[in-house]
C-alpha positions in Angstrom: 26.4 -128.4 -49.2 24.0 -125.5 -48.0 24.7 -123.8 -51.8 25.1 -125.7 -54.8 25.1 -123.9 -58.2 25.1 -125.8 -61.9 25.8 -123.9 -64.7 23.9 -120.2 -63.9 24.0 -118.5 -67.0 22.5 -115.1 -67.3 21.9 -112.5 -70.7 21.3 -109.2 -70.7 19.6 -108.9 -73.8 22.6 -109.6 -75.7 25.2 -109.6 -73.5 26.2 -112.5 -70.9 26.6 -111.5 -68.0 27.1 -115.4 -66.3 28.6 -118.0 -68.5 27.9 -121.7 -66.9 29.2 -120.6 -63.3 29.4 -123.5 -61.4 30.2 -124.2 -57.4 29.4 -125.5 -53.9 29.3 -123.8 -50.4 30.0 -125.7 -47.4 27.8 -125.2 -43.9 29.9 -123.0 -42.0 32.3 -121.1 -44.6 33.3 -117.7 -45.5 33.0 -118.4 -49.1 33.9 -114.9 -51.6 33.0 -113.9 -54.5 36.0 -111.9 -55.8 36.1 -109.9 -59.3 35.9 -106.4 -60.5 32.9 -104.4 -61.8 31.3 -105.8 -64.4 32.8 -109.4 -63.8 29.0 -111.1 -62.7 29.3 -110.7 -58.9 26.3 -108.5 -58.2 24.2 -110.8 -61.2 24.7 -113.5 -59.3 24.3 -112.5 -55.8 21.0 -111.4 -56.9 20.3 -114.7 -58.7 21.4 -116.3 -54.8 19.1 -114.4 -52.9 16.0 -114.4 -55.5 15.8 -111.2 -56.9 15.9 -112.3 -60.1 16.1 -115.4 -62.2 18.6 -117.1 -64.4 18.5 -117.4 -68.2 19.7 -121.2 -68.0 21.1 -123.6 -65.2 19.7 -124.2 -61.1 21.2 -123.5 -58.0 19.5 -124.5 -54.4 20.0 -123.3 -50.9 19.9 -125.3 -47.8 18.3 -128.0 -50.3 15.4 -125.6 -52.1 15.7 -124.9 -55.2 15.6 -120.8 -55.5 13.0 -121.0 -59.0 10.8 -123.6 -58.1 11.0 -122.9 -53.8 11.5 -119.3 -53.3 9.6 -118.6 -50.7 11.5 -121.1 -48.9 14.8 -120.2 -49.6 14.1 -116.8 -48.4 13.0 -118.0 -45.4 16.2 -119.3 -44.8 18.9 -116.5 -46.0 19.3 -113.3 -45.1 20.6 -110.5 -47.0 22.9 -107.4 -46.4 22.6 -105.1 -50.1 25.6 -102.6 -50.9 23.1 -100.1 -50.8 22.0 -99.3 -47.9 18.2 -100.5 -46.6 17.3 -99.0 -43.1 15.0 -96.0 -42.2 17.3 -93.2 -41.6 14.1 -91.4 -39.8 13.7 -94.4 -37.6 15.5 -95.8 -34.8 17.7 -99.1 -34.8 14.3 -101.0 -32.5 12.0 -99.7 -35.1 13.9 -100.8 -38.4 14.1 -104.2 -36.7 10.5 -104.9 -35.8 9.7 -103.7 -39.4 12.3 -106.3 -40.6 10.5 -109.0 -38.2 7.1 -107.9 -39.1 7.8 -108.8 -42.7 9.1 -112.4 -42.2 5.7 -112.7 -39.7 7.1 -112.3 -36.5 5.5 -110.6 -33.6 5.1 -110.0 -30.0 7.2 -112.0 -27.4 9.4 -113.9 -30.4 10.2 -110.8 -32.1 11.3 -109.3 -29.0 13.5 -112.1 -28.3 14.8 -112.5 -31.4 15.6 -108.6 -31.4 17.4 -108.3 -28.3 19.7 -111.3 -29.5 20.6 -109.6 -32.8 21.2 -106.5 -30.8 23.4 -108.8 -27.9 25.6 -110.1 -31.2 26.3 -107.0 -33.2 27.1 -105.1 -29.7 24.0 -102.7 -30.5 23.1 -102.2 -26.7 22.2 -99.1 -25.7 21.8 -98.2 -29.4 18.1 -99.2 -29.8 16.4 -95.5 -29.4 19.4 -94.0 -31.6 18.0 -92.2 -35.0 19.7 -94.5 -37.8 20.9 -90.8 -39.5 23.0 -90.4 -36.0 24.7 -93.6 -36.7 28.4 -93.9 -38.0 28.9 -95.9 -41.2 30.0 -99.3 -39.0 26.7 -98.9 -36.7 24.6 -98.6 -39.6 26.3 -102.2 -41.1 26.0 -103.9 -38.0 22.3 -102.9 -38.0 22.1 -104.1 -41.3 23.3 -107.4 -40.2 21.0 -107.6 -37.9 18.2 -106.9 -39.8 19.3 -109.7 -41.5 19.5 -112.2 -38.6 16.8 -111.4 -37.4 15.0 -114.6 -39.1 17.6 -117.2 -38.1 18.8 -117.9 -41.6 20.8 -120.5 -42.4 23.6 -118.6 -44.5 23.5 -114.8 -45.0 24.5 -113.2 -48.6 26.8 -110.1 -48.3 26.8 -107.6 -51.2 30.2 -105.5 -50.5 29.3 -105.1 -47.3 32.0 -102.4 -46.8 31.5 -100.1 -48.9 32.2 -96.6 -47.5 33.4 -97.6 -44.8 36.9 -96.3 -43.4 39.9 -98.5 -43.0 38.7 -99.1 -38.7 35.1 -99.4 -39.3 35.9 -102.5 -41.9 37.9 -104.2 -39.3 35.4 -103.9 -36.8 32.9 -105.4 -39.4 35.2 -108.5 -40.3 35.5 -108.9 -36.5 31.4 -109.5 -36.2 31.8 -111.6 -39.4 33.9 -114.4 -38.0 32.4 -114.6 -34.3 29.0 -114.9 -36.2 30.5 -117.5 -38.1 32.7 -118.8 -34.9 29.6 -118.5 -32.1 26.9 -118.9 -33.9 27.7 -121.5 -37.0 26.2 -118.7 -39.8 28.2 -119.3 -43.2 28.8 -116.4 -44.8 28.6 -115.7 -48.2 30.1 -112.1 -49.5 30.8 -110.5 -52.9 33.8 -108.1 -52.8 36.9 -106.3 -55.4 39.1 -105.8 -51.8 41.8 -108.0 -51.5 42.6 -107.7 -48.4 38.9 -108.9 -47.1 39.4 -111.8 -50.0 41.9 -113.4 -48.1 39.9 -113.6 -44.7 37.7 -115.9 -46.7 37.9 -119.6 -46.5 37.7 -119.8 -50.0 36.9 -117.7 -53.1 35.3 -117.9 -56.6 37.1 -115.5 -58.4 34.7 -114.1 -61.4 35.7 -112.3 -65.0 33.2 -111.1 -67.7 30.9 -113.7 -66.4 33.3 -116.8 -65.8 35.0 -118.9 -63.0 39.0 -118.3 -63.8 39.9 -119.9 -59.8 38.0 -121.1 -57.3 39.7 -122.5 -54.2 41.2 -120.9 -50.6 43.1 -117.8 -50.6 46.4 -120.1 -50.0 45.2 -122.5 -53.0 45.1 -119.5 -55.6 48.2 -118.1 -54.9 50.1 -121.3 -55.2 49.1 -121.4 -58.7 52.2 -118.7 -59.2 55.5 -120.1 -58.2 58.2 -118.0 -56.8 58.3 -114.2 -56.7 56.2 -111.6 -58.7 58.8 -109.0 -60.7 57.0 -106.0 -61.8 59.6 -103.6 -63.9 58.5 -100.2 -65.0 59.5 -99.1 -68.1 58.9 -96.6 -70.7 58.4 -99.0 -73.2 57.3 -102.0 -71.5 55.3 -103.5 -75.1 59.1 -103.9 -76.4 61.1 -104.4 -73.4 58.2 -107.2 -72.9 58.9 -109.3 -75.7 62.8 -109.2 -75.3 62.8 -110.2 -71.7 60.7 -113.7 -72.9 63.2 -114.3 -75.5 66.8 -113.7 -73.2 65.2 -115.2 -69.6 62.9 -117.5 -71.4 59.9 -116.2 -68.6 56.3 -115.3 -69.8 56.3 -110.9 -69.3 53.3 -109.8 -69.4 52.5 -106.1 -70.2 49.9 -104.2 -67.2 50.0 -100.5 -67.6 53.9 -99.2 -67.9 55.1 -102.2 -66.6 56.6 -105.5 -67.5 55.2 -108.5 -64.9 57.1 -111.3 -64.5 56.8 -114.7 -62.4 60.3 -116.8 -61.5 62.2 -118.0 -58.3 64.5 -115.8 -57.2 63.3 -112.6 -58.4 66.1 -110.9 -56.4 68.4 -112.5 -59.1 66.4 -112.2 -62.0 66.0 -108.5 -61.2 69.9 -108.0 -61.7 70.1 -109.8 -64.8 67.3 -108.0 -66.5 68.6 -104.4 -65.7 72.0 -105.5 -66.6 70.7 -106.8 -70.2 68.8 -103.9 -70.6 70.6 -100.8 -69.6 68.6 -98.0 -69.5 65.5 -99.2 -70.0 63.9 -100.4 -66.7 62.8 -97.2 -64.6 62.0 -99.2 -62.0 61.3 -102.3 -60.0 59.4 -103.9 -57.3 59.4 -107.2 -56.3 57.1 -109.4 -53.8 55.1 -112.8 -52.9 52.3 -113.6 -54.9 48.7 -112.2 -54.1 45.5 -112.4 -55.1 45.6 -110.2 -57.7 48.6 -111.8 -58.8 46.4 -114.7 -59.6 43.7 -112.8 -61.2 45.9 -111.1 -63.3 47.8 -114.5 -64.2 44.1 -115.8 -65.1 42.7 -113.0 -67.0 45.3 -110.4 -68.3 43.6 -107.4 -66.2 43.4 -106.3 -62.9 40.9 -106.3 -60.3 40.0 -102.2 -60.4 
Protein backbone atom coordinates (compact mmCIF):
# COMPACT_ATOMS: atom_id res chain seq x y z
CA UNK A 1 0.00 0.00 0.00
CA UNK A 2 1.78 3.43 -0.82
CA UNK A 3 -1.08 5.17 1.73
CA UNK A 4 -2.36 3.60 4.66
CA UNK A 5 -4.44 5.77 7.13
CA UNK A 6 -5.68 4.47 10.89
CA UNK A 7 -8.12 6.28 12.51
CA UNK A 8 -7.22 10.25 11.51
CA UNK A 9 -9.26 12.14 13.77
CA UNK A 10 -9.12 15.93 13.65
CA UNK A 11 -10.95 18.88 16.07
CA UNK A 12 -11.33 22.13 15.41
CA UNK A 13 -11.51 23.42 18.68
CA UNK A 14 -14.71 21.88 19.38
CA UNK A 15 -15.83 20.69 16.43
CA UNK A 16 -14.65 17.27 14.56
CA UNK A 17 -13.87 17.71 11.52
CA UNK A 18 -12.36 13.79 10.99
CA UNK A 19 -13.93 11.06 13.02
CA UNK A 20 -11.59 7.76 12.90
CA UNK A 21 -11.19 7.86 8.98
CA UNK A 22 -9.69 4.83 8.06
CA UNK A 23 -8.27 3.41 4.43
CA UNK A 24 -5.56 2.17 2.14
CA UNK A 25 -4.28 3.28 -1.43
CA UNK A 26 -2.89 0.96 -3.74
CA UNK A 27 0.44 1.78 -6.11
CA UNK A 28 -1.03 2.81 -9.19
CA UNK A 29 -4.76 3.99 -8.39
CA UNK A 30 -6.99 6.77 -8.96
CA UNK A 31 -8.23 6.75 -5.54
CA UNK A 32 -11.20 9.91 -4.68
CA UNK A 33 -12.09 11.50 -2.05
CA UNK A 34 -15.79 12.30 -2.75
CA UNK A 35 -18.07 14.58 -0.24
CA UNK A 36 -19.46 17.95 -0.17
CA UNK A 37 -18.12 21.10 1.63
CA UNK A 38 -17.67 20.74 4.95
CA UNK A 39 -17.56 16.84 4.80
CA UNK A 40 -13.43 16.55 5.88
CA UNK A 41 -11.95 16.32 2.35
CA UNK A 42 -9.77 19.43 2.27
CA UNK A 43 -8.79 18.46 6.44
CA UNK A 44 -7.60 15.52 5.34
CA UNK A 45 -5.86 16.16 2.13
CA UNK A 46 -3.92 18.59 4.18
CA UNK A 47 -3.32 16.04 6.96
CA UNK A 48 -1.87 13.73 3.52
CA UNK A 49 0.40 16.12 2.29
CA UNK A 50 1.76 17.60 5.79
CA UNK A 51 0.36 20.77 6.23
CA UNK A 52 -0.99 20.05 9.22
CA UNK A 53 -1.26 17.44 11.87
CA UNK A 54 -3.94 15.20 13.19
CA UNK A 55 -5.48 15.37 16.66
CA UNK A 56 -5.37 11.43 17.06
CA UNK A 57 -4.55 8.33 14.72
CA UNK A 58 -1.29 7.82 11.88
CA UNK A 59 -1.25 7.54 8.37
CA UNK A 60 2.19 6.80 6.22
CA UNK A 61 3.07 7.37 2.69
CA UNK A 62 5.23 5.19 0.52
CA UNK A 63 6.06 3.57 4.17
CA UNK A 64 6.99 7.14 6.21
CA UNK A 65 5.09 8.03 8.57
CA UNK A 66 3.86 11.79 7.76
CA UNK A 67 4.41 13.03 11.88
CA UNK A 68 7.41 11.43 12.70
CA UNK A 69 9.15 11.42 8.72
CA UNK A 70 7.91 14.52 7.06
CA UNK A 71 10.50 15.49 5.36
CA UNK A 72 10.54 12.28 3.72
CA UNK A 73 7.22 11.96 2.77
CA UNK A 74 7.36 15.21 1.02
CA UNK A 75 10.06 14.17 -0.85
CA UNK A 76 8.05 11.65 -2.26
CA UNK A 77 4.44 13.38 -3.05
CA UNK A 78 3.62 16.09 -4.96
CA UNK A 79 0.89 18.42 -4.55
CA UNK A 80 -1.67 20.29 -6.92
CA UNK A 81 -3.80 22.90 -4.19
CA UNK A 82 -7.40 24.23 -5.41
CA UNK A 83 -5.91 27.47 -5.17
CA UNK A 84 -3.81 28.24 -7.51
CA UNK A 85 0.25 28.44 -6.73
CA UNK A 86 2.25 29.72 -9.90
CA UNK A 87 3.77 33.19 -10.56
CA UNK A 88 1.38 34.88 -12.82
CA UNK A 89 4.37 37.52 -13.57
CA UNK A 90 6.62 34.68 -14.48
CA UNK A 91 6.78 32.32 -17.25
CA UNK A 92 5.92 28.48 -17.20
CA UNK A 93 10.37 27.68 -17.35
CA UNK A 94 10.67 30.11 -14.52
CA UNK A 95 7.84 28.72 -12.12
CA UNK A 96 9.43 25.41 -12.66
CA UNK A 97 13.02 25.98 -11.84
CA UNK A 98 11.67 27.79 -8.67
CA UNK A 99 9.67 24.59 -8.02
CA UNK A 100 13.09 22.51 -8.60
CA UNK A 101 15.20 24.86 -6.76
CA UNK A 102 13.13 24.28 -3.57
CA UNK A 103 13.29 20.39 -3.59
CA UNK A 104 17.41 21.10 -4.26
CA UNK A 105 17.61 20.56 -7.81
CA UNK A 106 19.89 22.32 -10.08
CA UNK A 107 21.73 22.64 -13.30
CA UNK A 108 21.81 19.68 -15.77
CA UNK A 109 19.06 17.43 -13.58
CA UNK A 110 16.67 20.24 -13.29
CA UNK A 111 16.86 20.78 -16.86
CA UNK A 112 16.15 17.34 -17.55
CA UNK A 113 13.66 16.80 -15.24
CA UNK A 114 11.95 20.09 -16.70
CA UNK A 115 11.82 19.36 -20.23
CA UNK A 116 10.22 15.82 -19.23
CA UNK A 117 7.43 17.46 -17.17
CA UNK A 118 7.02 19.90 -20.07
CA UNK A 119 7.13 16.59 -22.86
CA UNK A 120 4.14 14.90 -20.47
CA UNK A 121 1.74 17.77 -19.81
CA UNK A 122 2.21 18.80 -23.74
CA UNK A 123 3.73 22.26 -22.54
CA UNK A 124 6.11 22.55 -25.54
CA UNK A 125 6.50 25.64 -27.01
CA UNK A 126 4.80 27.05 -23.84
CA UNK A 127 7.94 27.62 -21.73
CA UNK A 128 8.55 31.66 -22.38
CA UNK A 129 4.61 32.12 -22.16
CA UNK A 130 3.62 34.73 -19.07
CA UNK A 131 1.51 32.31 -16.73
CA UNK A 132 -1.27 35.41 -16.75
CA UNK A 133 -1.53 34.61 -20.73
CA UNK A 134 -2.38 31.09 -19.97
CA UNK A 135 -5.97 29.54 -20.23
CA UNK A 136 -7.32 27.97 -17.11
CA UNK A 137 -6.27 24.10 -18.48
CA UNK A 138 -2.61 25.46 -19.25
CA UNK A 139 -2.30 26.86 -15.97
CA UNK A 140 -3.42 23.12 -14.38
CA UNK A 141 -1.24 21.32 -16.47
CA UNK A 142 1.61 23.59 -15.20
CA UNK A 143 0.54 22.94 -11.97
CA UNK A 144 0.97 19.34 -12.46
CA UNK A 145 4.08 19.80 -13.50
CA UNK A 146 5.28 21.67 -10.93
CA UNK A 147 4.37 18.89 -9.07
CA UNK A 148 6.24 16.20 -10.97
CA UNK A 149 8.81 17.84 -11.18
CA UNK A 150 10.40 15.77 -8.05
CA UNK A 151 9.47 12.25 -9.26
CA UNK A 152 7.00 11.56 -6.51
CA UNK A 153 5.70 8.56 -5.83
CA UNK A 154 1.85 9.51 -5.64
CA UNK A 155 0.59 13.05 -6.33
CA UNK A 156 -2.36 14.59 -4.02
CA UNK A 157 -5.06 16.54 -6.09
CA UNK A 158 -7.11 19.21 -4.24
CA UNK A 159 -10.15 19.74 -6.80
CA UNK A 160 -8.00 20.09 -9.30
CA UNK A 161 -10.74 21.47 -11.61
CA UNK A 162 -12.09 24.07 -10.24
CA UNK A 163 -12.96 26.82 -12.70
CA UNK A 164 -12.37 25.10 -15.23
CA UNK A 165 -14.97 24.88 -18.23
CA UNK A 166 -16.65 21.63 -19.21
CA UNK A 167 -13.45 20.97 -22.31
CA UNK A 168 -10.61 22.21 -20.28
CA UNK A 169 -11.69 19.30 -17.44
CA UNK A 170 -11.66 16.66 -20.00
CA UNK A 171 -8.51 17.56 -21.25
CA UNK A 172 -7.17 17.47 -17.57
CA UNK A 173 -8.69 13.87 -16.83
CA UNK A 174 -7.00 12.92 -20.14
CA UNK A 175 -3.29 13.91 -18.59
CA UNK A 176 -4.52 12.23 -15.45
CA UNK A 177 -4.82 8.72 -16.65
CA UNK A 178 -1.79 8.59 -19.21
CA UNK A 179 0.22 9.91 -16.11
CA UNK A 180 -1.19 7.19 -14.33
CA UNK A 181 -1.15 4.76 -17.63
CA UNK A 182 2.73 5.87 -18.94
CA UNK A 183 4.18 6.64 -16.18
CA UNK A 184 2.82 4.44 -13.07
CA UNK A 185 1.94 7.85 -10.82
CA UNK A 186 -1.22 6.98 -8.49
CA UNK A 187 -3.32 9.60 -8.14
CA UNK A 188 -4.93 10.70 -5.25
CA UNK A 189 -7.83 13.65 -5.82
CA UNK A 190 -10.43 15.28 -3.55
CA UNK A 191 -13.59 16.26 -5.50
CA UNK A 192 -17.91 17.09 -4.99
CA UNK A 193 -18.12 16.27 -9.15
CA UNK A 194 -19.68 13.20 -9.94
CA UNK A 195 -18.95 12.78 -12.99
CA UNK A 196 -14.93 12.97 -12.32
CA UNK A 197 -15.87 10.39 -9.23
CA UNK A 198 -16.60 7.83 -11.45
CA UNK A 199 -13.29 8.01 -13.46
CA UNK A 200 -11.76 6.92 -10.25
CA UNK A 201 -10.76 3.46 -9.43
CA UNK A 202 -12.24 3.72 -6.28
CA UNK A 203 -13.60 6.32 -3.79
CA UNK A 204 -13.84 7.23 -0.07
CA UNK A 205 -16.92 8.91 0.11
CA UNK A 206 -16.72 11.48 3.32
CA UNK A 207 -19.77 13.19 5.52
CA UNK A 208 -19.33 15.56 8.54
CA UNK A 209 -16.00 13.89 9.04
CA UNK A 210 -16.94 10.03 8.45
CA UNK A 211 -16.45 7.21 5.92
CA UNK A 212 -20.27 6.34 4.85
CA UNK A 213 -18.65 4.02 1.41
CA UNK A 214 -15.59 3.31 0.38
CA UNK A 215 -15.14 1.07 -2.62
CA UNK A 216 -15.04 1.47 -6.84
CA UNK A 217 -17.58 3.63 -8.51
CA UNK A 218 -19.41 0.19 -9.66
CA UNK A 219 -19.12 -1.23 -5.88
CA UNK A 220 -21.10 1.87 -4.42
CA UNK A 221 -23.78 1.93 -6.72
CA UNK A 222 -24.58 -1.68 -6.26
CA UNK A 223 -25.44 -0.99 -2.85
CA UNK A 224 -28.98 0.36 -4.37
CA UNK A 225 -30.92 -2.30 -6.17
CA UNK A 226 -33.01 -1.49 -9.12
CA UNK A 227 -34.12 1.91 -10.23
CA UNK A 228 -34.03 5.33 -8.40
CA UNK A 229 -37.95 6.96 -8.46
CA UNK A 230 -37.75 10.62 -7.65
CA UNK A 231 -41.65 12.04 -7.53
CA UNK A 232 -42.16 15.67 -7.11
CA UNK A 233 -44.81 16.74 -5.12
CA UNK A 234 -46.24 19.58 -3.29
CA UNK A 235 -46.30 17.89 -0.26
CA UNK A 236 -43.76 15.30 -0.47
CA UNK A 237 -43.38 15.12 3.93
CA UNK A 238 -47.03 13.50 3.63
CA UNK A 239 -47.13 11.94 0.34
CA UNK A 240 -43.74 10.35 1.92
CA UNK A 241 -45.06 8.56 4.67
CA UNK A 242 -48.18 7.07 2.71
CA UNK A 243 -46.19 5.68 -0.13
CA UNK A 244 -43.98 3.46 2.72
CA UNK A 245 -47.12 2.28 4.10
CA UNK A 246 -49.28 1.20 0.51
CA UNK A 247 -45.74 -0.03 -1.60
CA UNK A 248 -44.04 -1.10 1.57
CA UNK A 249 -40.60 0.90 0.00
CA UNK A 250 -38.46 3.25 2.24
CA UNK A 251 -39.42 7.25 0.55
CA UNK A 252 -37.22 9.38 1.53
CA UNK A 253 -38.01 13.17 1.56
CA UNK A 254 -34.97 15.58 -0.61
CA UNK A 255 -36.24 18.92 -1.25
CA UNK A 256 -40.00 18.73 -3.00
CA UNK A 257 -39.51 15.34 -3.74
CA UNK A 258 -40.26 11.84 -2.65
CA UNK A 259 -37.12 9.35 -3.51
CA UNK A 260 -37.70 5.95 -3.79
CA UNK A 261 -35.44 2.74 -4.55
CA UNK A 262 -37.39 -0.61 -6.16
CA UNK A 263 -37.11 -2.86 -9.43
CA UNK A 264 -39.13 -1.85 -11.94
CA UNK A 265 -39.58 1.69 -11.23
CA UNK A 266 -41.41 1.98 -14.60
CA UNK A 267 -44.18 -0.03 -12.73
CA UNK A 268 -43.95 1.32 -9.53
CA UNK A 269 -44.30 4.86 -11.07
CA UNK A 270 -47.93 3.86 -12.40
CA UNK A 271 -49.07 2.55 -9.20
CA UNK A 272 -48.04 5.45 -7.18
CA UNK A 273 -49.74 8.09 -9.38
CA UNK A 274 -52.72 5.92 -9.66
CA UNK A 275 -53.03 5.70 -5.64
CA UNK A 276 -52.43 9.11 -5.35
CA UNK A 277 -54.35 11.14 -7.77
CA UNK A 278 -53.33 14.41 -7.89
CA UNK A 279 -50.65 14.59 -5.81
CA UNK A 280 -47.42 13.73 -7.74
CA UNK A 281 -46.45 16.80 -10.01
CA UNK A 282 -43.98 14.93 -11.40
CA UNK A 283 -41.50 12.14 -12.00
CA UNK A 284 -38.22 11.04 -13.07
CA UNK A 285 -36.80 7.91 -13.09
CA UNK A 286 -33.12 6.48 -13.66
CA UNK A 287 -30.11 3.98 -12.73
CA UNK A 288 -28.48 4.50 -9.58
CA UNK A 289 -25.44 7.06 -9.25
CA UNK A 290 -23.16 8.18 -7.04
CA UNK A 291 -25.14 10.51 -5.48
CA UNK A 292 -27.76 8.06 -5.28
CA UNK A 293 -25.44 6.29 -2.80
CA UNK A 294 -24.51 9.32 -0.86
CA UNK A 295 -27.84 10.27 -0.42
CA UNK A 296 -28.84 6.50 0.61
CA UNK A 297 -25.86 6.83 3.19
CA UNK A 298 -26.37 10.17 4.60
CA UNK A 299 -29.89 11.73 3.98
CA UNK A 300 -28.30 14.88 2.05
CA UNK A 301 -26.86 15.59 -1.14
CA UNK A 302 -23.60 16.22 -2.36
CA UNK A 303 -24.06 20.30 -3.06
Amino acid sequence: MIVQADNLTHRYDSRVALDHVGFSVEAGEIFGLLGPNGGGKSTLFRILSTIMTPSEGSARIAGYDLQEQPDQVRRRIGVVFQTQSLDRKLTVAENLRGQGHLHGMRGAELSRRMQTVIGRLSLDGRENDLVETLSGGLRRRVEIAKGLLHEPSILLMDEASTGLDPTARRELWQYISELRERDGVTILLTSHILDEADRCDRLLLLHQGRVVGLGSPAELKARIGGDVVVLESHNPESLAPRLASRFGVKANVVGNAVRVEIANGHRFIAEAVEAFPGEVESVALHKPTLEDVFVRETGATLE
